[in-house]
C-alpha positions in Angstrom: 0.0 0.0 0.0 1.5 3.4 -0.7 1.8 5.7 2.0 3.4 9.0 1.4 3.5 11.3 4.3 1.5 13.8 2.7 -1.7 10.9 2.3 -1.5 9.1 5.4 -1.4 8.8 9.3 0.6 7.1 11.4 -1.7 4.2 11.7 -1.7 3.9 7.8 -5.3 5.4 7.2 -5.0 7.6 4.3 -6.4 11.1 5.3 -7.6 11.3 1.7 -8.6 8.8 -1.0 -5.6 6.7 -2.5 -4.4 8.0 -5.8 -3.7 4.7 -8.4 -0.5 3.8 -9.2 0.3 3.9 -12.7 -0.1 0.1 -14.0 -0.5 -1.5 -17.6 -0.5 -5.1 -18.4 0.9 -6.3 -21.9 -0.3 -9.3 -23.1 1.3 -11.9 -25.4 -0.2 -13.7 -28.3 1.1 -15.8 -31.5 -0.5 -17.8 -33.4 0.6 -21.8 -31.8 1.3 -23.3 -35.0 4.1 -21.3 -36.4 7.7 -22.1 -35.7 8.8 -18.9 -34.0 12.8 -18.8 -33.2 12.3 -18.5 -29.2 15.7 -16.2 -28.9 14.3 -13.3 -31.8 10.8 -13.5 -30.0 12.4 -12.6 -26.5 14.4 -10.3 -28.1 12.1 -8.4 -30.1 9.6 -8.6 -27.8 12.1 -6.9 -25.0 12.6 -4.0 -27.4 8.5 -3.5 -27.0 8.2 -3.8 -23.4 11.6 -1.1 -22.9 9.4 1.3 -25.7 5.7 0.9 -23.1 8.3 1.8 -20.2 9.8 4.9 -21.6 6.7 6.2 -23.0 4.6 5.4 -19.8 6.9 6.6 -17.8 7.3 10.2 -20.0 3.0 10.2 -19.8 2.9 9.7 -16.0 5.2 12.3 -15.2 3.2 14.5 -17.2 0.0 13.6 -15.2 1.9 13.2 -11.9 -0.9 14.8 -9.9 -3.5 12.0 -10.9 -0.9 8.7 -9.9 0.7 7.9 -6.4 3.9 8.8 -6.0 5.0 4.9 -6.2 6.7 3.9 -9.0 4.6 2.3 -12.2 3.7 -1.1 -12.3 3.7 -3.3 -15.2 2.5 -6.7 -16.0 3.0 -9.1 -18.4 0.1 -11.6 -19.1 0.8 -15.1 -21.2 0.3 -18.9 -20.8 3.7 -20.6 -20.4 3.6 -24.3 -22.8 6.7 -24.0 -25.0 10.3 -22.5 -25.2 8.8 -19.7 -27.4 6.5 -18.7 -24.2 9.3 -18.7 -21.6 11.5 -16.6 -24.2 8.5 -14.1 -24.0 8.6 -14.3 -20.2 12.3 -14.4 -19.5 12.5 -11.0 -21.2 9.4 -9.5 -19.6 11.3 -9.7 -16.6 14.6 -8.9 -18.1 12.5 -5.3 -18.3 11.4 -5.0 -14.9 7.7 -6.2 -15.7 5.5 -8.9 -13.1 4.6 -12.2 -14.8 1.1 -13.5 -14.9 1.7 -16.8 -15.6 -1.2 -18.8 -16.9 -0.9 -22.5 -17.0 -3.1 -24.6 -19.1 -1.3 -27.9 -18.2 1.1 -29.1 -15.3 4.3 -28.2 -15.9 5.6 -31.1 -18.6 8.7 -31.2 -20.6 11.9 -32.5 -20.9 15.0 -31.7 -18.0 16.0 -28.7 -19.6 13.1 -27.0 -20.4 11.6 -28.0 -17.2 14.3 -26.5 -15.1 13.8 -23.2 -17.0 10.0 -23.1 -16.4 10.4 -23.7 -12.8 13.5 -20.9 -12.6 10.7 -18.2 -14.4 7.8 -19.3 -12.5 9.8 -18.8 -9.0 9.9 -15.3 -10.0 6.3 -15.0 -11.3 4.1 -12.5 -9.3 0.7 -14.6 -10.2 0.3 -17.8 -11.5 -3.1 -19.0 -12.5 -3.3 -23.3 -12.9 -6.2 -24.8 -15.3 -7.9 -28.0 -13.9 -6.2 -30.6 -16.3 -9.4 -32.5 -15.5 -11.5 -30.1 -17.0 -11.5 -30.0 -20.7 -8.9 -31.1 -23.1 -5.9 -29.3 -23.6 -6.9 -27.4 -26.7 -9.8 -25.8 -24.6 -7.8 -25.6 -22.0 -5.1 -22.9 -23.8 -7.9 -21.3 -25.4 -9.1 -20.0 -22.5 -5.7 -19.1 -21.5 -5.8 -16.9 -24.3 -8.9 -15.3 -23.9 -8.0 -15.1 -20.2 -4.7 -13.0 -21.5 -6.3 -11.0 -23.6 -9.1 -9.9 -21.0 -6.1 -9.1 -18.4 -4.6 -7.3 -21.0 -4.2 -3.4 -22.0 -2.0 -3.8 -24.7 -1.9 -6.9 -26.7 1.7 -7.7 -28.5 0.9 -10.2 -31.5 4.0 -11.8 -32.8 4.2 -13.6 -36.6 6.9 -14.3 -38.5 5.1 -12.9 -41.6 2.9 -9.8 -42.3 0.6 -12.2 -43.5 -0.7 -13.7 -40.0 -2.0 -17.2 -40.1 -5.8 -17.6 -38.7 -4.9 -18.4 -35.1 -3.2 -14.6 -35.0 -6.2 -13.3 -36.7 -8.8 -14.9 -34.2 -6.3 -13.5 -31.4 -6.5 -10.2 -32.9 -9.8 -10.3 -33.6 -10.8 -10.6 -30.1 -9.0 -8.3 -28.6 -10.3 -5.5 -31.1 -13.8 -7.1 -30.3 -12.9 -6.7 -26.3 -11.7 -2.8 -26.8 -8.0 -3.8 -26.6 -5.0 -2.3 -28.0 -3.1 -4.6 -30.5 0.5 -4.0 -31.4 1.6 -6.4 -34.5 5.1 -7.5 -34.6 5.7 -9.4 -37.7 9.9 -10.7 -37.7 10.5 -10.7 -41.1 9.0 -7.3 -41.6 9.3 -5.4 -38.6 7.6 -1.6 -38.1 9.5 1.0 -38.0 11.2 2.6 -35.0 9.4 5.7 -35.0 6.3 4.3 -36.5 6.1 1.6 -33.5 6.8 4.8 -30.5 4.2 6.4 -32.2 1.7 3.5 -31.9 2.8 2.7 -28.4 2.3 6.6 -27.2 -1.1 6.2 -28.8 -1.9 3.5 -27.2 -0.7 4.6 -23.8 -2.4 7.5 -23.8 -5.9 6.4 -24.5 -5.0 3.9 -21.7 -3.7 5.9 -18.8 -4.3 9.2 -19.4 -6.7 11.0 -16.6 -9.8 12.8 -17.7 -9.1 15.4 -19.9 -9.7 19.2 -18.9 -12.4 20.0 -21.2 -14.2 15.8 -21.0 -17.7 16.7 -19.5 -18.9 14.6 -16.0 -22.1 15.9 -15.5 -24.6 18.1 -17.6 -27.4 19.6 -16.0 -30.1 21.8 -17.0 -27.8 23.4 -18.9 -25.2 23.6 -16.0 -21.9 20.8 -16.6 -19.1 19.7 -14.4 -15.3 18.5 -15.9 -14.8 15.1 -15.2 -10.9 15.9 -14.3 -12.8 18.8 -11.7 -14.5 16.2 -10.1 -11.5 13.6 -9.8 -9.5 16.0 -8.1 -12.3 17.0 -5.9 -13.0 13.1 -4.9 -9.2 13.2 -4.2 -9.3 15.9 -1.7 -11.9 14.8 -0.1 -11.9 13.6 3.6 -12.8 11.4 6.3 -16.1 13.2 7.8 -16.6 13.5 11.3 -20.0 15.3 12.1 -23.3 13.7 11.2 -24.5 16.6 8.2 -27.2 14.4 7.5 -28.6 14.1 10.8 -32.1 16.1 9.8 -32.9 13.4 6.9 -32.5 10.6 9.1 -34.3 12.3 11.8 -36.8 12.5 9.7 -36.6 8.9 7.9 -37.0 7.5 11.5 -40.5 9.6 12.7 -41.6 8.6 9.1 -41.0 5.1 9.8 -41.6 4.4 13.5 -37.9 3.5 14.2 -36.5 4.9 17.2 -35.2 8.1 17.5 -32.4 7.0 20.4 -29.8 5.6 17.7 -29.3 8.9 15.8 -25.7 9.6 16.0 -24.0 13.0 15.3 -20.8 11.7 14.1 -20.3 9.6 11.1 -18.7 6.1 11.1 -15.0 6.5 10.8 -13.0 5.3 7.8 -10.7 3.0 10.1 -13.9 1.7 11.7 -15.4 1.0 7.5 -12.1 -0.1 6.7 -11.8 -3.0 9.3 -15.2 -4.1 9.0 -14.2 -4.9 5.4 -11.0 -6.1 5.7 -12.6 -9.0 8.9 -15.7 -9.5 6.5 -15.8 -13.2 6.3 -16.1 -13.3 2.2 -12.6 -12.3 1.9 -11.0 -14.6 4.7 -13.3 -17.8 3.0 -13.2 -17.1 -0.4 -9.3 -15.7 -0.7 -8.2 -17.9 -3.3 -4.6 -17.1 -1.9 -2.1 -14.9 0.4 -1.5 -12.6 -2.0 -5.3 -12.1 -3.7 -6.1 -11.4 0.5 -3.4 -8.9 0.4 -4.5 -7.1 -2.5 -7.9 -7.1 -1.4 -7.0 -5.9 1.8 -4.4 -3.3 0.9 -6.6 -1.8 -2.7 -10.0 -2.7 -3.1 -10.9 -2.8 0.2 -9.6 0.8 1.1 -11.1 2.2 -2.2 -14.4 0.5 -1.3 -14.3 2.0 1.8 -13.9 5.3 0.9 -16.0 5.7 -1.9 -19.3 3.9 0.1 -18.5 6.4 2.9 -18.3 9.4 0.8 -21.6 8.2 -0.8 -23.8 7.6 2.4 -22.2 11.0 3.4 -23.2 13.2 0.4 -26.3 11.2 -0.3 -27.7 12.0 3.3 -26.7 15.7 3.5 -28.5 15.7 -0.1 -32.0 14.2 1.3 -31.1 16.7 4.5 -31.4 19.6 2.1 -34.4 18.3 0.2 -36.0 17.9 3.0 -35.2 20.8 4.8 -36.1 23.3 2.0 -39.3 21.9 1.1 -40.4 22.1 5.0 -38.7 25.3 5.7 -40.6 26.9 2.9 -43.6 25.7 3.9 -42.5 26.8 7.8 -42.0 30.4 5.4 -45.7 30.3 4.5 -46.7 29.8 8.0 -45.0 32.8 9.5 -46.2 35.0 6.8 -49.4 34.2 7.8 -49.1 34.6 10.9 -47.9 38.3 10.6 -50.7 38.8 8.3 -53.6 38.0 11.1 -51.3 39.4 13.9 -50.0 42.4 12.5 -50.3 44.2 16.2 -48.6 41.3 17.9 -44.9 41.0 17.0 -45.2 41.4 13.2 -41.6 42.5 13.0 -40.4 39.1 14.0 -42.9 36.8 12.4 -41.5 38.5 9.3 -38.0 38.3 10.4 -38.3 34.5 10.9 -39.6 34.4 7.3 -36.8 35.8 5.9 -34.8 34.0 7.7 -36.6 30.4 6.5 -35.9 31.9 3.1 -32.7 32.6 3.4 -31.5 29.7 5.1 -33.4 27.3 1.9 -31.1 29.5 -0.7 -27.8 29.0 1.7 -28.8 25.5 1.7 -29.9 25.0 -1.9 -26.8 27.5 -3.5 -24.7 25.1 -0.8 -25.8 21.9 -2.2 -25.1 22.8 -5.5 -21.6 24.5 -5.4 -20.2 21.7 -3.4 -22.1 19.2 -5.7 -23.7 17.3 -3.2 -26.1 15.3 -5.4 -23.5 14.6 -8.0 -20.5 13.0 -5.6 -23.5 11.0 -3.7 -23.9 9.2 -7.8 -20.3 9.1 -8.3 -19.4 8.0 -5.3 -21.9 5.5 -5.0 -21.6 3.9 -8.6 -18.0 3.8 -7.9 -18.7 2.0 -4.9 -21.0 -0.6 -6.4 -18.3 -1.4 -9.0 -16.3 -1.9 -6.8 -18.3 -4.1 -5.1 -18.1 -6.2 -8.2 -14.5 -6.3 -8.8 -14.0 -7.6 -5.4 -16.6 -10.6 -6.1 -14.8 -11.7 -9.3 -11.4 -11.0 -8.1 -12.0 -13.2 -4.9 -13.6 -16.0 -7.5 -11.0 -15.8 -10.2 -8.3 -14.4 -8.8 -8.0 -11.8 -11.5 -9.9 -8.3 -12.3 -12.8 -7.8 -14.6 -12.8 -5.9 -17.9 -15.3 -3.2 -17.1 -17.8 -3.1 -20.0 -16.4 -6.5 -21.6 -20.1 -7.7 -21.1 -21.4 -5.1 -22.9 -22.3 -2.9 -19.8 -21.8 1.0 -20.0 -20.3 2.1 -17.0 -20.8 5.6 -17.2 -17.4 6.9 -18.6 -15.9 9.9 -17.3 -13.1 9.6 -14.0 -15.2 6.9 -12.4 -14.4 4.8 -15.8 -11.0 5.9 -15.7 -10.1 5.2 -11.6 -12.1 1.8 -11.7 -9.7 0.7 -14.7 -6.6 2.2 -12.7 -7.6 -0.2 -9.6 -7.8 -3.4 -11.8 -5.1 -2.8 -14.2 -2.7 -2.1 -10.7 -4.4 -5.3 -9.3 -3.2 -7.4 -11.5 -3.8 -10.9 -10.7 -3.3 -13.5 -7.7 -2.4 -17.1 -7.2 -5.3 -19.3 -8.1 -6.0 -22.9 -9.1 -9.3 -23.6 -10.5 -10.0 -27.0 -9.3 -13.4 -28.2 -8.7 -13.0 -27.6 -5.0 -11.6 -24.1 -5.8 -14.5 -23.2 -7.7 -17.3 -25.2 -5.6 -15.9 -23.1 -2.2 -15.8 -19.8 -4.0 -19.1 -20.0 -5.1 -20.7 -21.1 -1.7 -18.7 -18.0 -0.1 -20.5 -15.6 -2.5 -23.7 -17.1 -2.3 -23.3 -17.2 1.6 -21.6 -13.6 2.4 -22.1 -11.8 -0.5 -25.3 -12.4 -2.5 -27.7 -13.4 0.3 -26.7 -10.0 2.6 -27.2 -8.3 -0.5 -30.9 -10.3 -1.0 -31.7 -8.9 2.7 -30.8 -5.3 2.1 -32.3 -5.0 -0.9 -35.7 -5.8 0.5 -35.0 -4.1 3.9 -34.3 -1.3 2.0 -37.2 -1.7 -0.4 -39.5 -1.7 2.6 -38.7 1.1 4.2 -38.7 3.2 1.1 -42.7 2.0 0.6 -42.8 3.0 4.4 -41.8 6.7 3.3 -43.6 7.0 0.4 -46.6 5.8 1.7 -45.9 8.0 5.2 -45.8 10.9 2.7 -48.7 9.9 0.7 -50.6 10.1 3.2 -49.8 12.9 5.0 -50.2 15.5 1.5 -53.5 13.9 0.9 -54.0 14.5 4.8 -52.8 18.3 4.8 -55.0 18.8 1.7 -58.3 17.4 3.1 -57.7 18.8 6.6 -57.7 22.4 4.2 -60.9 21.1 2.7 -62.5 20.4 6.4 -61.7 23.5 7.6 -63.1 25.6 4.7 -66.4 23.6 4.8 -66.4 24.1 8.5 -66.3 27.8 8.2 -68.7 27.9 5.1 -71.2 26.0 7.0 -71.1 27.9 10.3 -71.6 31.1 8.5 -74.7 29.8 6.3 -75.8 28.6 9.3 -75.9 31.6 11.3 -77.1 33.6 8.6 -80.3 31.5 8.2 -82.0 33.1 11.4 -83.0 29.0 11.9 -83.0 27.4 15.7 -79.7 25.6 14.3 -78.0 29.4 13.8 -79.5 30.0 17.7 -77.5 26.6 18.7 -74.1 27.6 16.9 -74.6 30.9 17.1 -71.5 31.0 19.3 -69.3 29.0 17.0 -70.3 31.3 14.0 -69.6 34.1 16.4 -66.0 32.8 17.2 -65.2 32.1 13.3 -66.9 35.6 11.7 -64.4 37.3 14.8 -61.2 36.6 15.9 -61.4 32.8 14.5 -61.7 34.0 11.1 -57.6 34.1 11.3 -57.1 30.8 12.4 -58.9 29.7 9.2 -57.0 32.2 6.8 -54.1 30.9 8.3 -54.8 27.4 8.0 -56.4 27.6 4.7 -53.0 29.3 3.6 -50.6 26.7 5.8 -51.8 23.5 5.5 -52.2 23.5 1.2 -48.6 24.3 1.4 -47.2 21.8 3.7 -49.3 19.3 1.4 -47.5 20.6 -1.5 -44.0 19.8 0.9 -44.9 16.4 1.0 -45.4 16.0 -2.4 -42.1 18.0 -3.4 -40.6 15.5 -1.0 -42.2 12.6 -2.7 -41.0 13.6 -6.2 -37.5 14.4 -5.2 -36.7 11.1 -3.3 -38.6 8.8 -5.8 -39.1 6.3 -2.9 -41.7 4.2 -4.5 -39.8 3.8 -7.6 -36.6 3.0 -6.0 -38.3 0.3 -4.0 -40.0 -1.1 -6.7 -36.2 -1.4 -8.2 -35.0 -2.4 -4.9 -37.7 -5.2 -5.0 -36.9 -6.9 -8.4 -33.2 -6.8 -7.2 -34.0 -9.1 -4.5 -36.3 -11.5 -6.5 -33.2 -11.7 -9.3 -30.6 -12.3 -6.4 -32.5 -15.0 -5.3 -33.0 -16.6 -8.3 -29.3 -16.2 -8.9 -28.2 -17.9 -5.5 -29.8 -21.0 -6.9 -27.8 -21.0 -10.2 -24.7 -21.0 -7.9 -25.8 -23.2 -5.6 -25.6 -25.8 -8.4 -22.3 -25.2 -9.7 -21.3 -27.5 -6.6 -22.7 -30.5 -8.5 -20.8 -30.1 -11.3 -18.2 -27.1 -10.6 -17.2 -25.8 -14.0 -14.9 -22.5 -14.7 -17.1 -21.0 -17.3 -20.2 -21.8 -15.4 -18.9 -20.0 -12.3 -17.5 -17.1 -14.8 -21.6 -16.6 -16.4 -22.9 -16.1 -13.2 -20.1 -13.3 -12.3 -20.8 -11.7 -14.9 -25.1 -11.8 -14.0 -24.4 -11.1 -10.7 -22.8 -7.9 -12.0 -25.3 -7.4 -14.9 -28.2 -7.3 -12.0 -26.6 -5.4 -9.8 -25.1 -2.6 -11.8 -28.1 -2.3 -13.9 -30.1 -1.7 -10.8 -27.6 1.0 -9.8 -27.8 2.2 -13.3 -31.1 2.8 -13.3 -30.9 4.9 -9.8 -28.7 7.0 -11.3 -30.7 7.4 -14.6 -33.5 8.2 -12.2 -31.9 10.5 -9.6 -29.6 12.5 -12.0 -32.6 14.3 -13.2 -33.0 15.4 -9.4 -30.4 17.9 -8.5 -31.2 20.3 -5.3 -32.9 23.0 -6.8 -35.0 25.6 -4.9 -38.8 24.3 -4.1 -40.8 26.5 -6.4 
C-alpha cells in the first residue's frame, strides 16, 4: 500500500482517498502453429516492453498529480507451454515487468526446459493453474488466451510474416472485439522505430491518461461539471466527522416508526469502515490465496471503503437539504401568515423568521449545488457498487474484470477511468481452478455476498414504501384537513345567517369564526395546502416508491441467482462460475444504473 507522508497517518489510514498507481499489463499472443525462433521473440519482444516503459513513464510524469507517488507497475500476461512462451517471459522480466503466468497444463517437458519453467515461475508474481481435468488441452489454452487478452491493456501479437496465419487473426480479432489495443510485430518485416513509438504513445495514452480538462462529467439543465474537476475534488476529499445528514434521518426514522435513540452525530469513521471490510468473512473464506487477501485488503478494500463512505455522506446531506427546503418553505408560509392576522402582535419578528426560512433554503440549496452534493453522492456510489463487483470476481478468479467486456456501459468519465486504474494495478493473484476451488468460492459468495445483499435490498425496499406511503398520506391528509376546515367555516356562516334554531344553537361558533377565528382559518387555509404541497415535493425528489420497486426486483433476481450458484457444486465448471459473475454484475449494476438514470434528473434545486 503506498503511503506518502502527505496521504497518510501514522496508523496507515490515508487522510484522503488513494491516488492509483500507474499500471498497464501487456499481453502476449502468437498464433501456436508457427515455428517462432524463441531467442528473436524474446528479443524483439524486450525491445517493445523497454518502448511501453519509456513512453509510460514520460506520460505519468506528465500527469503526476493524478498517480501515487509509487513507481509504475507493469504486467506481463501469457500462458507458459513451449520455449517460445518462456523466451516471452524471460525477457518480460529482463525489463522489470511482473509475470502473470497462466498455466493450461502441469508443468511437462523435458529436464531442460523444465528447469527453465520452474526458474521463471519462481519469480512470477501470479500464477493461474487450469484443472487438467476439466477439458482437453486445446480448450484448456484457449481460454488461457482469452483469459490473457481480457487481463490485457495492450496486446503484443508476434508472426513471423505480415501475412498472420488464422490463429493470429482470431487473437486479434478478439481483442479489437474486447476494446484492446493490439500491437503487431511481424519478424521478417518489422515496423518502423518511429512508427512503432508512435503506436505505443497512442496506445498509452488512450489507456492511462486521466480525464481530460475539457471531458464533461455531468450536464445539467444546462449547467456541466469536468470530469478531471470532479476527480481531483474526490481526491481531496476527507474522512467526515459530524453527522451533516442528521435532519434526513431524523426525519426517515418519525416517518418510519424507528427509534429516535440511535441517531448519531458523528459519522462512522474510515478506520472503523475499513476494518469491518477487511474482517468481512467473504474475503477470509473465499481468498483464493495470500497474496489475492493482500491485495484485497491493501486496494479494493480501502477504495471500497472510501467511496461507500463518501456516498452515504453526500447522499444523506443531499436528502437533508431536500427535506429541509421543502419544509422550511412551507414553515415560510406559515409565519407570513401569521404576521398577516397578527400584524399588532410581534409582526416585526414573524416577518423576520420568514426571511430567515428563506434565506437559510437559498444557503442550503446555492450550498448543495456549489459543493455538488447530489452529483459526488452518484459518483461516489456507482464507484462504490463497482467496486463491489471487482472484489466478487477477483475473490472468484483471482484476477480483475474488464469493465464493460459484457457489454455494460459504466458511465465513462473519472469513475471509468479510476475503476480501470484499480484493476489494471491489481493485476492478478495465485489461483487454481479445481473443482474444490471453484465449488468453495461460489458457496462463499452465495453465503456472504449475494444473500446479505438479498436482505438489504428488501430491507431497503420496505422502508422506502414506508416513506412513500408515510408521505402519501400525510399531503393527501394536509390537503383534506384544508378542505375540512373551509367547509367548516362555510357552514357555520350559512348557518348563522339563516336566522333557523340551528344558527341559535351555533350561534357562538359562527360568532368565534366571523371574529377573531376568522384568522385561524386564513391561516390554516393558507398553511396546510402548502405543507401538502412539501410532501409532495418530498415525494417527487426522493422517488421512494420507484426505487423500492427497483429495490424489490433486485432481490427477486438475487434470489434466483443464488440457486444457479448453488448448483455449480454439482458439477463445478470454470465458465459456469464465470456466467454467473458476470449476472451477478449485470443485476446489480443495472439496478444501480437505473438509480442513477433516475436521480440524475434530481439535483437540489429551490422548491418552487
Amino acid at each position: 500500500m503506498d503511503q506518502t507522508p502527505s496521504n497518510a497517518t501514522a496508523a496507515g489510514i490515508r487522510r484522503r482517498p488513494p491516488r492509483p498507481k500507474a499500471a498497464i499489463r501487456i499481453g502476449f499472443a502468437r498464433d501456436r502453429g508457427e515455428n517462432l525462433p524463441p531467442q528473436l521473440v524474446g528479443n524483439e519482444l524486450q525491445a517493445v516492453l523497454r518502448l511501453v516503459r519509456e513512453e509510460a513513464a514520460s506520460l505519468v510524469e506528465g500527469h503526476s498529480w493524478a498517480f501515487s507517488a509509487s513507481p509504475p507497475v507493469f504486467h506481463f500476461v501469457s500462458p507458459l507451454t513451449d520455449e517460445v512462451d518462456l523466451a516471452a517471459a524471460a525477457a518480460a522480466r529482463a525489463e522489470g515487468f511482473r509475470l502473470m503466468a497462466l498455466l493450461p497444463d502441469r508443468r511437462g517437458g523435458d529436464g531442460s526446459e523444465r528447469i527453465r519453467a520452474d526458474e521463471i515461475l519462481s519469480g512470477a508474481e501470479a500464477t493461474i493453474e487450469f484443472d487438467p481435468d476439466q477439458g482437453a488441452p486445446a480448450e484448456r489454452l484457449l481460454r488461457a488466451e482469452a483469459l490473457t487478452i481480457v487481463q490485457s491493456d495492450i496486446l503484443i501479437v508476434m508472426t513471423a510474416e505480415a501475412h498472420a496465419p488464422s490463429g493470429a487473426l482470431e487473437a486479434v480479432g478478439y481483442a479489437v472485439k474486447a476494446g484492446k489495443h493490439v500491437v503487431w510485430i511481424a519478424l521478417r518485416k518489422k515496423p518502423g522505430a518511429e512508427a512503432l513509438r508512435n503506436e505505443v504513445r497512442d496506445a498509452l495514452i488512450r489507456i492511462l491518461a486521466p480525464p481530460a480538462a475539457d471531458e464533461i462529467g455531468f450536464e445539467i439543465a444546462g449547467e456541466h461539471t469536468g470530469a478531471r474537476k470532479a476527480y481531483r475534488e474526490f481526491l481531496n476529499e476527507r474522512d467526515a466527522t459530524f453527522n451533516f445528514g442528521l435532519f434526513y434521518q431524523f426525519v426517515e426514522r418519525l416517518l418510519t416508526g424507528r427509534s429516535l435513540l440511535r441517531l448519531k452525530a458523528s459519522e462512522p469513521s474510515l478506520a472503523r469502515r475499513l476494518a469491518e471490510e477487511r474482517s468481512a468473512p467473504l474475503i477470509d473464506v473465499a481468498a483464493p490465496s495470500a497474496k489475492a487477501k493482500n491485495i484485497l485488503d491493501d486496494l479494493i478494500a480501502e477504495r471500497f471503503a472510501w467511496a461507500d463512505l463518501l456516498a452515504t455522506h453526500y447522499g444523506s446531506i443531499y436528502r437533508s437539504g431536500y427535506f429541509f427546503s421543502y419544509l422550511a418553505s412551507a414553515a415560510a408560509v406559515l409565519f407570513a401568515l401569521i404576521s398577516l392576522i397578527t400584524p399588532s402582535v410581534g409582526a416585526p419578528l414573524w416577518i423576520s423568521l420568514v426571511a430567515a426560512a428563506i434565506l437559510s433554503v437559498m444557503a442550503v440549496t446555492i450550498g448543495g449545488r456549489r459543493g455538488r452534493w447530489h452529483e459526488k453522492w452518484i459518483d461516489y456510489r456507482h464507484l462504490a457498487e463497482e467496486l463491489r463487483h471487482f472484489r466478487r470476481f477477483f475473490l472468484a478468479t483471482g484476477s480483475g474484470y474488464d469493465p464493460g467486456e459484457d457489454g455494460r456501459e459504466i458511465g465513462g468519465g473519472w469513475v471509468d477511468w479510476y475503476l480501470r486504474a484499480a484493476v489494471r494495478e491489481a493485476g492478478m493473484a495465485d489461483v487454481s481452478f479445481t473443482p474444490e476451488g471453484i465449488r468453495q468460492a461460489s458457496r462463499a459468495i452465495v453465503e456472504h455476498d449475494l444473500r446479505p445483499q438479498v436482505a438489504y435490498h428488501k430491507q431497503k425496499a420496505a422502508t422506502l414504501r414506508r416513506i412513500e406511503h408515510r408521505l402519501h398520506r400525510l399531503g393527501e391528509s394536509a390537503f383534506g384537513a384544508t378542505l375540512a376546515v373551509c367547509a367548516v367555516y362555510l357552514a357555520a356562516g350559512a348557518i348563522r345567517g339563516s336566522g333557523s334554531e340551528a344558527a341559535q344553537f351555533g350561534g357562538g361558533l359562527g360568532d368565534w369564526l366571523s371574529g377573531p377565528g376568522r384568522y385561524w382559518v386564513i391561516m390554516l387555509a393558507g398553511f396546510l395546502p402548502a405543507l401538502g404541497a412539501a410532501f409532495i415535493g418530498i415525494r417527487v425528489q426522493g422517488e421512494f416508491g420507484s426505487t423500492a420497486e427497483r429495490s424489490r426486483a433486485t432481490a427477486d433476481d438475487l434470489q434466483s441467482l443464488c440457486t444457479q450458484f448453488e448448483l455449480i457444486s454439482a458439477g463445478p465448471a470454470l465458465a459456469r462460475l464465470q456466467e454467473c459473475l458476470y449476472r451477478a454484475g449485470r443485476i446489480i449494476l443495472a439496478e444501480n444504473k437505473d438509480w442513477r438514470i433516475l436521480y440524475i434528473a434530481r439535483p437540489l434545486n429551490l422548491p418552487v
